[in-house]
C-alpha positions as a Markdown table, in Angstrom:
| # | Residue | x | y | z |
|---|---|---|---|---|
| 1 | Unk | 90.8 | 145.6 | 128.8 |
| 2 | Unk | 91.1 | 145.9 | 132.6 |
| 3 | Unk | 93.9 | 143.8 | 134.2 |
| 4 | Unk | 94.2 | 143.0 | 138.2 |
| 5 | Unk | 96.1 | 144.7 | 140.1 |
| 6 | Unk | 98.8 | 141.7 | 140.3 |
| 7 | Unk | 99.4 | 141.8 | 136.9 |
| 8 | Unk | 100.3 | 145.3 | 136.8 |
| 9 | Unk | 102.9 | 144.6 | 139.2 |
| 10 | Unk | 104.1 | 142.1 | 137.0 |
| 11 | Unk | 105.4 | 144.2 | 134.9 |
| 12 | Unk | 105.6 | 147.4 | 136.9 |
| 13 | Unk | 107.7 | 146.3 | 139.5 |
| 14 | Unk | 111.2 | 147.5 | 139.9 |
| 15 | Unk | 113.5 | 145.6 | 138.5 |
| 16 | Unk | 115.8 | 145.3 | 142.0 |
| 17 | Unk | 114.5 | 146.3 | 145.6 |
| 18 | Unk | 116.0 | 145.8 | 148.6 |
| 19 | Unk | 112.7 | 143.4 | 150.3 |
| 20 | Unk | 112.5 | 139.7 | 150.8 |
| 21 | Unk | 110.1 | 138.8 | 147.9 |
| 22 | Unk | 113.0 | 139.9 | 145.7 |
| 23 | Unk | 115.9 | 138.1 | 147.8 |
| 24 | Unk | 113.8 | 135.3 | 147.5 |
| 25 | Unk | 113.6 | 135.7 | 144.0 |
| 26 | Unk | 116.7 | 136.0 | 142.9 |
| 27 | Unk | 118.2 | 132.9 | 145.1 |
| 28 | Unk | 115.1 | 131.1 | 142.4 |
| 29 | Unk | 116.6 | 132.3 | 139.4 |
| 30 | Unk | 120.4 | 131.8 | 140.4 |
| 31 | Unk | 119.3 | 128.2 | 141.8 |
| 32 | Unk | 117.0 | 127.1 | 139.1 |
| 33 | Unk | 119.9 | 127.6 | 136.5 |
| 34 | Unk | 121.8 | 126.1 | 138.0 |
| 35 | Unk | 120.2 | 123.3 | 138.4 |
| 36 | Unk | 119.0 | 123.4 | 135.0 |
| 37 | Unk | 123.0 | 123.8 | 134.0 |
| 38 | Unk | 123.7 | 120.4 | 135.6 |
| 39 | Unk | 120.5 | 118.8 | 133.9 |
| 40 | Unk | 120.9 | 120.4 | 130.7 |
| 41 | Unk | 124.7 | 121.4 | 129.4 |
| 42 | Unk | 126.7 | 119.5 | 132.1 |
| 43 | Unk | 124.1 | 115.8 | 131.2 |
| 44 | Unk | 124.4 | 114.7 | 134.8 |
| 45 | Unk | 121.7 | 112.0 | 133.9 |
| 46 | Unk | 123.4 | 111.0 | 130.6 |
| 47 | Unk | 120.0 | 112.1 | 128.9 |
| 48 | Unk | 120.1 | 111.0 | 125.1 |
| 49 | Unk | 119.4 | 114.5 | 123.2 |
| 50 | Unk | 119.7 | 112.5 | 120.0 |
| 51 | Unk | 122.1 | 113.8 | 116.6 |
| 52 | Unk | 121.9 | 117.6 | 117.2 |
| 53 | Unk | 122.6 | 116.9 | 120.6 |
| 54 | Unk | 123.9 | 120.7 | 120.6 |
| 55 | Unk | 121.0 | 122.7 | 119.2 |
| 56 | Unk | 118.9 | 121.2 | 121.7 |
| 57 | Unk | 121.0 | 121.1 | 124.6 |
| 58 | Unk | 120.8 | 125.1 | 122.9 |
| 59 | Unk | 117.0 | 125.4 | 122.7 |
| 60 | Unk | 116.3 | 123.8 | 126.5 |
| 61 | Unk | 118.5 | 126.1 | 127.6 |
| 62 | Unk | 116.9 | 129.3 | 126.5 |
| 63 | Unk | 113.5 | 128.1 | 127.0 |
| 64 | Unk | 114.9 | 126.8 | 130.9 |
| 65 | Unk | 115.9 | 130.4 | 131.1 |
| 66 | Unk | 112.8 | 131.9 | 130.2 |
| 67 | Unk | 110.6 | 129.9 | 132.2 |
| 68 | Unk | 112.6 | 130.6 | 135.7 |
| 69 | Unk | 112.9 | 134.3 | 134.5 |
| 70 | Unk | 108.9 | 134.1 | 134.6 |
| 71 | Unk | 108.7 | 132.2 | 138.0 |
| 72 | Unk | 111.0 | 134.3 | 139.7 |
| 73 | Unk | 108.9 | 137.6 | 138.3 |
| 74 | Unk | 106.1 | 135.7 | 140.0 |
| 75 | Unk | 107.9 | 135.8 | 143.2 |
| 76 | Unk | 107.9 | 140.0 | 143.3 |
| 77 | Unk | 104.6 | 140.8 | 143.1 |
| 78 | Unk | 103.3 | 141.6 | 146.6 |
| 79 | Unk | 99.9 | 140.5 | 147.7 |
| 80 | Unk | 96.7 | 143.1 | 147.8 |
| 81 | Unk | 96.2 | 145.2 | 151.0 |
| 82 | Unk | 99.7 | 144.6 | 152.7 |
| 83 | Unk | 102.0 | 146.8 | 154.3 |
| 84 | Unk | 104.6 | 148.1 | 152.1 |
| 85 | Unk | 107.5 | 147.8 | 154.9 |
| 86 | Unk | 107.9 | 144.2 | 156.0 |
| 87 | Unk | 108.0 | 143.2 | 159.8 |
| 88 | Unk | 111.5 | 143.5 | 160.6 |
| 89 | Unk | 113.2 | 139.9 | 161.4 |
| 90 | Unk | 115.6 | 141.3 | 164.1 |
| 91 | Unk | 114.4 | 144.5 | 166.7 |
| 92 | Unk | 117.4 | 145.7 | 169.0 |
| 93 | Unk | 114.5 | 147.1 | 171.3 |
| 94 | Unk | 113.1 | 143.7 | 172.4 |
| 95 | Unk | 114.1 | 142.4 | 175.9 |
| 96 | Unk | 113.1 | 139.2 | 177.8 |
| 97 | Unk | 112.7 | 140.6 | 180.7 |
């Protein structure tokens, strides 16, 4: 079965490269749990999780988890025909004058 080049790179990528798609993902993941921390463990919004309150404070957790470890692979996979080095955000050769 032939897959597109994205999804190759989904799981192909490195795991940690020094690039912005990657800083940017991992400020998702380390931001999304912890917002999911507050929601979910810490009940900032006094949510009723009923009698087991613990095994599915448990289970929303790890599913939480999972689902921002997916989006923030999304966020490393680079887009078709692009440079590989990224325009640099600061250039000690520019002048004003």
């Amino acid at each position: 079965m032939y897959r597109s080049y994205s999804d190759q790179q989904y799981f192909t990528n490195n795991l940690c490269e020094c690039s912005l798609e990657y800083f940017m993902a991992y400020s998702f993941l380390i931001i999304f749990n912890l917002f999911g921390y507050f929601l979910i463990i810490f009940n900032v919004f006094n949510i009723n999780f009923g009698l087991d309150s613990n095994t599915v404070k448990f289970v929303w957790s790890i599913v939480w988890f999972l689902f921002s470890c997916i989006l923030s692979r999304l966020f490393c996979i680079k887009k078709i025909n692009t440079r590989d080095e990224e325009i640099p955000l600061f250039n000690a050769d520019f002048t004003i004058l």
